[in-house]
Phi, psi and omega in degrees: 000304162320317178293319183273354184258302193298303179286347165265310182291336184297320181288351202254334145286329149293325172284323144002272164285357199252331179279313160340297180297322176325300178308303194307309179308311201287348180282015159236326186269124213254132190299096138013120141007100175240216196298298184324298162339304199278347193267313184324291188306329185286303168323290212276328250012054218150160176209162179252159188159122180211126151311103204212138168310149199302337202275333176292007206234121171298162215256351173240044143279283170333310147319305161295340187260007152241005133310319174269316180244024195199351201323046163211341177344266187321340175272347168260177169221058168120317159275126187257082179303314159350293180268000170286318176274350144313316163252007144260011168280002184243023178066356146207177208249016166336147166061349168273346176309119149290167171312307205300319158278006163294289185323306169342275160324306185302324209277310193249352180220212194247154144262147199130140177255137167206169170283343193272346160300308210288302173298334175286332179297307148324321185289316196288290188330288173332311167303319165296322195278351163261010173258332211216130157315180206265337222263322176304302177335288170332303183307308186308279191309337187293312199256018139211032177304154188247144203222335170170188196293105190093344185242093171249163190107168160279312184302316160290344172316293169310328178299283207286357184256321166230348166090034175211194200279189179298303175324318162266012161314089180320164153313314193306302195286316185326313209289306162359287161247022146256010146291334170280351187301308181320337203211048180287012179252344205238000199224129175243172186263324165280337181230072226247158179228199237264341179294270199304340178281321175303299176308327181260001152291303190328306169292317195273339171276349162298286170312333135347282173297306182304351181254325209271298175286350177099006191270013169242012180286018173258315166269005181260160173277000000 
């Protein structure tokens, strides 16, 4: 028993360091293609997906997809308790995920609920945010959040939805396609009907506001 305890903590400690090193490598190096990606691209056979820097990207993209899914970002440090004990006086965990545990997930683990997910993500989220700026955080998520079937990223997004680059994303459209994330299969940006049009007004006077209060100076430059 002993020979098996000494030998489970040495593995638990090499995996340890090798997810330490990873996170760290990824605040300068852009994360590899990931497991959702790779099951996507085998379905479907193909995926559209181009990486492009936060700075090629308009800035009220970024505003907006933390107006829709994260509007404390800058004020947490990975976790939003707030909206976590909020949504368990509502019986669910709808709105508590932050980008950080978004990235997380996206980046490094599956989709799909389980506990061992859950924990890992858990484990894992802190480490990005003390490894990676606020702004790298975003940047990760911008290029791999899924926007509709097969089309991950902003660039393809922007592309596949208006037909222009990240950089030239209007307000209208930014807020747009982060009303679709929660829902990228069920919901389009081009084509929006009267629910995703109301919700991408809603982002957009969010995203405003978060530029109006400072609550985007932790990713803007």
């Amino acid at each position: 028993m002993r020979r098996l305890w000494r030998s489970g903590t040495r593995l638990a400690l090499i995996a340890g360091l090798i997810v330490i090193g990873t996170v760290a490598a990824h605040r300068e190096i852009d994360p590899p293609r990931s497991f959702y990606m790779g099951q996507e691209a085998r379905r479907l056979g193909g995926i559209d997906h181009l990486w492009v820097p936060i700075d090629a990207v308009a800035p009220e993209m970024a505003r907006s997809v933390v107006a829709a899914e994260d509007a404390n970002f800058c004020l947490h440090w990975g976790f939003d308790m707030q909206a976590i004990r909020t949504a368990i006086e509502a019986g669910s965990n709808r709105g508590a995920s932050t980008l950080s545990q978004q990235v997380v997930k996206n980046v490094y683990l599956w989709h799909g609920r389980s506990w061992l997910r859950k924990a890992l993500e858990a484990a894992i989220t802190p480490l990005v945010e003390i490894m990676w700026p606020k702004r790298r955080v975003i940047e990760v998520y911008l290029n791999v959040a899924e926007f509709d079937e097969g089309v991950f990223g902003v660039a393809a997004a922007a592309r596949h939805y208006f037909g222009v680059a990240p950089s030239e994303l209007s307000a209208v459209q930014a807020a747009r396609l982060a009303a679709v994330l929660p829902d990228p299969k069920g919901r389009s940006a081009s084509r929006p009907d009267a629910w995703l049009r109301k919700r991408a007004a809603g982002i957009m006077d969010g995203a405003a506001t978060i530029d109006r209060d400072g609550r985007a100076d932790c990713f803007e430059d």
